[in-house]
ZAVO-109821 format. One record per residue (C-alpha): x, y, z; residue number from 1. Coordinates in steps of 0.05 Angstrom, whole numbers. Example, Ala and Ser with C-alpha at 12.3 -4.5 7.8 and 13.67 -1.06 7.14 Angstrom:
BEGIN
246|-90|156|1
273|-21|143|2
//
This chain:
BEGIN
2516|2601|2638|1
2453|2558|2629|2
2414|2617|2594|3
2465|2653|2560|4
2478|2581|2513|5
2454|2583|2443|6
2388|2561|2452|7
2398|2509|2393|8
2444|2469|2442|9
2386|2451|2487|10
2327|2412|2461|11
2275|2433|2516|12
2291|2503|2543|13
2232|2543|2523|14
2186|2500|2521|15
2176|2453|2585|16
2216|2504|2619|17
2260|2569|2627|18
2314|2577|2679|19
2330|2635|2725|20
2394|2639|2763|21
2400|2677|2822|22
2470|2687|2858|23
2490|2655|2919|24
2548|2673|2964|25
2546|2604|2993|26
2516|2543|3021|27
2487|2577|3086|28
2434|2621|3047|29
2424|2576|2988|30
2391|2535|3045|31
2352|2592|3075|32
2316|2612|3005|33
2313|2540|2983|34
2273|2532|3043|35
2232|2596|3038|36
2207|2576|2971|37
2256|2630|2932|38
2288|2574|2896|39
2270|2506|2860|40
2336|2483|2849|41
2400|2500|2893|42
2472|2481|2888|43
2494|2453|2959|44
2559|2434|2986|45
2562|2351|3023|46
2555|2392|3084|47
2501|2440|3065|48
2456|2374|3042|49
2462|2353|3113|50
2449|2419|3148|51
2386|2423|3099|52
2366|2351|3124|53
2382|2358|3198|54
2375|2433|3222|55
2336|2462|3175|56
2291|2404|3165|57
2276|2416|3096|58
2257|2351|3052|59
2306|2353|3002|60
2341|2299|2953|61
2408|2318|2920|62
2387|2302|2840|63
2455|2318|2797|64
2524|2331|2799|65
2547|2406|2791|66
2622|2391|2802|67
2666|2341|2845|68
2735|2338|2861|69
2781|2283|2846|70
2846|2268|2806|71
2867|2286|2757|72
2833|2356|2763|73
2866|2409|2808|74
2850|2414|2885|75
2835|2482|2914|76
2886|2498|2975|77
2895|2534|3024|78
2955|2589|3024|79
2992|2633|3072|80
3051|2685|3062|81
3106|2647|3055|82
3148|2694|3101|83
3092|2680|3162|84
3129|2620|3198|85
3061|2574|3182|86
3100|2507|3153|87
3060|2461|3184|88
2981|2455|3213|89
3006|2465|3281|90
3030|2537|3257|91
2967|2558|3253|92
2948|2571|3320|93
2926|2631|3344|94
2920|2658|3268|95
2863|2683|3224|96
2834|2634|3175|97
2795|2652|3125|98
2741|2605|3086|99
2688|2640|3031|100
2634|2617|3068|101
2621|2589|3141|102
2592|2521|3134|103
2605|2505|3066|104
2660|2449|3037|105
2722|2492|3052|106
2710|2508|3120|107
2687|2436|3126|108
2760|2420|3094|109
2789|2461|3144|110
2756|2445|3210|111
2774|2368|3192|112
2857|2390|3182|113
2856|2428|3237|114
2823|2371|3282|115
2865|2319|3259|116
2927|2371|3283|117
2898|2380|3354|118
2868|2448|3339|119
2795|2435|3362|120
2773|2487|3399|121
2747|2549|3367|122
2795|2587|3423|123
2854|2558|3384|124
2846|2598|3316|125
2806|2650|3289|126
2761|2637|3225|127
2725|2697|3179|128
2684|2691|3118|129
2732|2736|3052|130
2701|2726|2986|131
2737|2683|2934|132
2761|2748|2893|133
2786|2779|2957|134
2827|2721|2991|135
2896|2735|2959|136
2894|2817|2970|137
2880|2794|3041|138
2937|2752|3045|139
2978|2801|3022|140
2964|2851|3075|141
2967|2811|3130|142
2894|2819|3150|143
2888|2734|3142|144
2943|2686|3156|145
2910|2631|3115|146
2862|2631|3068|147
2833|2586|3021|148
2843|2597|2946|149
2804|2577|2882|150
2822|2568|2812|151
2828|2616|2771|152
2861|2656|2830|153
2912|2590|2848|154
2949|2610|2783|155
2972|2683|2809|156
2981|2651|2876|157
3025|2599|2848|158
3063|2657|2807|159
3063|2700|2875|160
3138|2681|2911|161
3111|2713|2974|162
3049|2653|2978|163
3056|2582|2987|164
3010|2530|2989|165
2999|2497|3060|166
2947|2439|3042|167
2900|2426|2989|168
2820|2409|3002|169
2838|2344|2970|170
2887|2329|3023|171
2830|2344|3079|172
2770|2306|3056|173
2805|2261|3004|174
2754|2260|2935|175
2689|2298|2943|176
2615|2304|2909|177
2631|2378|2925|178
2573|2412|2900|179
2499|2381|2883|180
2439|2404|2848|181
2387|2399|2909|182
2313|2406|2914|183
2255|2398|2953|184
2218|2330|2947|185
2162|2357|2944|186
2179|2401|2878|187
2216|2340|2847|188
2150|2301|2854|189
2107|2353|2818|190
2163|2364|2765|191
2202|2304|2746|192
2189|2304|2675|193
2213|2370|2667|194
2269|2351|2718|195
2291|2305|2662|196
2285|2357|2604|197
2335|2397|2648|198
2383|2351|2655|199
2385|2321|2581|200
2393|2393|2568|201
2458|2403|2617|202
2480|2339|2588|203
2484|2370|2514|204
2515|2434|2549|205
2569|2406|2579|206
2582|2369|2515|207
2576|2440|2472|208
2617|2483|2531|209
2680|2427|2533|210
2669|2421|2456|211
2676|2501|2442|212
2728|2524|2498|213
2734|2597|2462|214
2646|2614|2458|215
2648|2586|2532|216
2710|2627|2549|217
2679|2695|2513|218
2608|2670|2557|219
2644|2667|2627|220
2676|2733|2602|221
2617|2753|2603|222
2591|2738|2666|223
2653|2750|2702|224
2672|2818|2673|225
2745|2786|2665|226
2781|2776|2602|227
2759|2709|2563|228
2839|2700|2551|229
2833|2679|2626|230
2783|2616|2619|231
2792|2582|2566|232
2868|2542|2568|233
2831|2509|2632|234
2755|2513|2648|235
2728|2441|2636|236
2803|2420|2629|237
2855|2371|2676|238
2870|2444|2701|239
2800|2455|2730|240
2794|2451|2801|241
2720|2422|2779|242
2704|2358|2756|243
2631|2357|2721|244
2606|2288|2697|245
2585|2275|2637|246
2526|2244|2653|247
2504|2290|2715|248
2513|2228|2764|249
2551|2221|2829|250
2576|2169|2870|251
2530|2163|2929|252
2586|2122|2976|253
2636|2182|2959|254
2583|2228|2988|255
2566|2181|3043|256
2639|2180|3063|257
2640|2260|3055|258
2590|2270|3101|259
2611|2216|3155|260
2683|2260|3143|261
2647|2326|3166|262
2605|2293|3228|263
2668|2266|3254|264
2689|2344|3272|265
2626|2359|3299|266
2599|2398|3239|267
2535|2360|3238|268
2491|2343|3296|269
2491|2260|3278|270
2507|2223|3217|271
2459|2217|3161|272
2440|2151|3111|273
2450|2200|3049|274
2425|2150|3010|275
2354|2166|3026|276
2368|2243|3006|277
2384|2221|2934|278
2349|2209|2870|279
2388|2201|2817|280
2339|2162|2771|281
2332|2235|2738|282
2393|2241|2714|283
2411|2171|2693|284
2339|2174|2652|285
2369|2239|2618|286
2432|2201|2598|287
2395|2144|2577|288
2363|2190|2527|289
2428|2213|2503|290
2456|2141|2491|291
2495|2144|2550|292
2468|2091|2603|293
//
């Protein structure tokens, strides 16, 4: 979205800098290009700050909020067929799970459910990456028995009487910093001040894309190639699955407790002090400028 906003909504893009987005599958290569130099600024998952930290050794610091999950926004869950015989974690033995990406938050969400149900060895259950758009057409023919489901696709699930809903992410990890604006420390130190133009900027966008739900709706339309009639009763609503703050900060013990979550099932190598991978000080000068701190 962030170049496609009237350019009036930002008061630096253009001049201390331009933004290109590139497209990302998931955590797992974000981290790869972020570490090859291909990007300045990726969007990580709890887990994939800690895999850039601890196996790929890359010196990064997470500097904004991209989206979290808490109440009262929707939690993504994860669905089977409702006709499979999975009621309860246990059921899920021997089946095919499906997460969009290996090592991102929803497999992370997984792993931790299916631990705490005494399914910990990768013998007990088989797990395959299905893209978000793909996950309930997969359900449907059988070739998944669970598979995790994001808004907007939750509302045909939940209209769907052959799906039901076995667990939410919510109900796995409890509230999460689910996705952060990362980058290397060694690009944040030659670019802060325009690190802070950026974020004022995604400050006044947020405002302008909550503030005008039918432009944002005909943007994502857009990008998506999906009808804006889809997007706009809930992006950036209580009916998001995505909480964005209005401020672009996080809380740093909710992250710290996200992270200590996804060591505990053996997803990272040790536990990290996440507090030296963050730098907030970005972001809360941006909001400052606003009025807002």
């Amino acid at each position: 979205l962030i170049p496609l906003l009237p350019k009036s909504v930002y008061r630096h893009y253009g001049k201390s800098y331009v933004v290109k987005t590139i497209k990302m599958r998931g955590t797992g290569p974000a981290i790869t290009a972020l570490a090859a130099g291909d990007l300045d600024i990726a969007a990580l998952s709890y887990q994939g700050l800690a895999v850039a930290v601890l196996n790929a050794k890359v010196h990064v610091e997470a500097i904004a909020d991209v989206l979290q999950d808490h109440p009262p926004h929707i939690s993504d869950g994860y669905w089977v067929r409702r006709n499979s015989g999975i009621k309860r974690i246990r059921d899920l033995r021997g089946k095919v799970l499906a997460v969009n990406s290996l090592g991102s938050g929803d497999d992370a969400g997984l792993r931790r459910m299916l631990d705490e149900h005494g399914l910990t060895s990768k013998t007990d259950y088989t797990e395959v990456e299905v893209p978000f758009p793909a996950m309930i057409s997969e359900l449907d023919a059988g070739k998944i028995d669970l598979g995790f489901v994001v808004i907007p696709f939750a509302f045909r699930a939940e209209k769907d009487p052959k799906l039901q809903e076995l667990f939410t992410l919510r109900d796995a990890m409890g509230p999460q910093v689910t996705v952060m604006w990362v980058a290397k420390k060694s690009f944040i130190k030659a670019h802060r001040a325009v690190l802070v133009d950026l974020l004022e900027d995604q400050i006044l966008a947020r405002r302008w894309l909550k503030a005008h739900p039918v432009k944002m709706a005909q943007l994502l339309s857009r990008i998506t190639h999906r009808p804006a009639s889809g997007y706009a009763s809930w992006v950036m609503t209580n009916r998001d699955d995505a909480y964005h703050s209005p401020d672009m900060m996080f809380n740093v013990t909710t992250l710290q407790h996200n992270i200590d979550e996804v060591t505990k099932i053996d997803k990272l190598p040790r536990r990290i002090d996440v507090a030296k991978y963050v730098d907030l000080s970005m972001a809360k000068e941006a909001a400052a400028r606003l009025g807002m701190h």
